[in-house]
N, C-alpha and C positions, 0 to 999 in steps of 0.2 A: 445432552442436558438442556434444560427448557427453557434455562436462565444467559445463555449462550442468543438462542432463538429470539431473545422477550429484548435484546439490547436496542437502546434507543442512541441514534446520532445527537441527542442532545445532550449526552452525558459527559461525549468526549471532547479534546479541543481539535479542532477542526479550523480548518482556511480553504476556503475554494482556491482550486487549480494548485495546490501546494501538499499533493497525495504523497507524496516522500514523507514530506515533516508530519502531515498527520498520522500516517500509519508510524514514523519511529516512536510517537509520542502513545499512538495506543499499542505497539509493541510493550511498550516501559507499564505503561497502566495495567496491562491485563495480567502483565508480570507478579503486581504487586498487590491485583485485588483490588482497585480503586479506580475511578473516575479520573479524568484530566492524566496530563502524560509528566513525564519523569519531572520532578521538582517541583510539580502541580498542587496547590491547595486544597483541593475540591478532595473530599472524604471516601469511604469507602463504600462498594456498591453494596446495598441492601441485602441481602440470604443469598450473595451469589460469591464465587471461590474466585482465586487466583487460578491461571492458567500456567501448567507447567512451562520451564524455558525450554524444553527438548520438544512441548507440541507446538510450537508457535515460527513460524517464517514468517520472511516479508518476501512477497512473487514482484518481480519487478516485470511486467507487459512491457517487451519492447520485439524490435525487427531491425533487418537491417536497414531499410529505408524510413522510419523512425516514423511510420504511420500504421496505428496497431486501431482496429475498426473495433469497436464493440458496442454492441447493444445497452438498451436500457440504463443511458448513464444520465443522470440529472443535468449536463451540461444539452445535451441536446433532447428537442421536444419528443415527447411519447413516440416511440415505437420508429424513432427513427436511429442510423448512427452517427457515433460522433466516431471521430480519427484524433486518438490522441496521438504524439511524437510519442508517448509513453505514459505508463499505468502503474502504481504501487498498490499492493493490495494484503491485507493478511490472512495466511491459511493457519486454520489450528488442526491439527492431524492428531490423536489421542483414541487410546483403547474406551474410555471410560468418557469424554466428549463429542466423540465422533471424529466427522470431515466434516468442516466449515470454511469458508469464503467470508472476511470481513472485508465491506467495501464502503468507506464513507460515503461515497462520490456514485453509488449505485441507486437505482428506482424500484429494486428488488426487495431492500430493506439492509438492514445493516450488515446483518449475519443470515447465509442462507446456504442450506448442503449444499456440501461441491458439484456436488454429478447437475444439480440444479441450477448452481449460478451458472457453471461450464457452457450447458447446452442452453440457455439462455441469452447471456451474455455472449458467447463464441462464435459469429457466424461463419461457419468455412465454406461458405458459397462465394466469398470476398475474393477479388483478386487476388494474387499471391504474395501480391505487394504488402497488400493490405492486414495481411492473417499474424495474429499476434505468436510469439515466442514467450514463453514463460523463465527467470530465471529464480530459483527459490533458494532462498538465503535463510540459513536459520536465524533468528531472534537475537539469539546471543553474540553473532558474529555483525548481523546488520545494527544492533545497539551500540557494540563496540568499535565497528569502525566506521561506521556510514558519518560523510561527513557533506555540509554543503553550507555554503558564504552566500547562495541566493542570486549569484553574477548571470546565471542560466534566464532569470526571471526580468533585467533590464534591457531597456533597448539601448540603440542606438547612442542615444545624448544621455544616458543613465538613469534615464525614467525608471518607474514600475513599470511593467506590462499586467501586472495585477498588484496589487494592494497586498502587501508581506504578513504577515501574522504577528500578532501582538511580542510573543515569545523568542526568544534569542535564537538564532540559527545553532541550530545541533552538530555537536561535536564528539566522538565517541573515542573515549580515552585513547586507542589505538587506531584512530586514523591518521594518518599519515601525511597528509595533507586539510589545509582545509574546505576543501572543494573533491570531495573521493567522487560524487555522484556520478560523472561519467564513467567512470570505472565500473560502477554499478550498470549503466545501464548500455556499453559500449556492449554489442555481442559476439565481436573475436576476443576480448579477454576475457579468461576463465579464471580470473583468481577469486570471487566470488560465487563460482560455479558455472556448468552450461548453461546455457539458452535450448530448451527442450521446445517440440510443438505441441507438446501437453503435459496438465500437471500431470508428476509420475511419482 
């Protein structure tokens, strides 16, 4: 669908370096057919649908040495890489929308077919160190339990290391804690699924 293809990063609520919290927030958005993420103000998008909760994950980019290289990311200059410790990302998987790759944080564009962001984004020429693991969480389960208090994002004497997002740190009725995020992105626990070397 064209309207998937046509989505603009200014619709959504967004934080640089805080790709968890945006993708839970455009998880909850796309859910409901609307602009800005769960409890958001901001209205419904113009001739375009809700996206089913059974076609939507959140891929969580990580390795076990917690440096995942990837291409074409707005953090580092054109056509170079950057190494994130880790990467959140949304796939919508659907009969009737295709295979798409939502990436705030990407120079590809918002939304862009998988097989395309993939071999793009993905370079396996990377040491081995470097080469990302994908874990895919459905929508329904990363809304309801994904949780983080932001303690990942201070330093030392309890600064920011980046500037927090306007919006409350996300809590999903059934997380268990409130800091699950490592859980998410540790790659010997499976309770959110494996860590594959490509999406499958």
């Amino acid at each position: 669908m064209s309207w998937i293809r046509n989505l603009d990063r200014g619709e959504f609520d967004y934080q640089p370096f805080y790709c968890e919290e945006n993708v839970y927030r455009l998880c909850g958005a796309l859910q409901a057919g609307r602009t800005g993420g769960p409890g958001a103000s901001r209205g419904t998008v113009p001739a375009r649908g809700t996206v089913p909760a059974e076609a939507l994950s959140a891929v969580f980019v990580v390795n076990e040495s917690a440096t995942c290289a990837l291409r074409h990311q707005r953090a580092a200059p054109p056509g170079e890489l950057v190494v994130w410790d880790y990467h959140v990302l949304v796939r919508v998987v659907s009969p009737v929308l295709g295979r798409w790759i939502l990436d705030l944080d990407s120079r590809l564009g918002v939304a862009v077919p998988e097989d395309e962001y993939v071999a793009a984004t993905v370079d396996r020429r990377v040491p081995e160190r470097f080469r990302p693991g994908f874990r895919v969480v459905p929508a329904d389960v990363f809304l309801a339990r994904f949780s983080t208090d932001r303690r990942h994002m201070r330093d030392a004497d309890g600064g920011w290391l980046h500037p927090p997002p306007p919006w409350d740190p996300p809590r999903g009725a059934g997380a268990a804690t409130a800091h699950e995020l490592p859980r998410f992105l540790d790659v010997h626990d499976s309770t959110f699924g494996p860590v594959r070397s490509g999406l499958v």
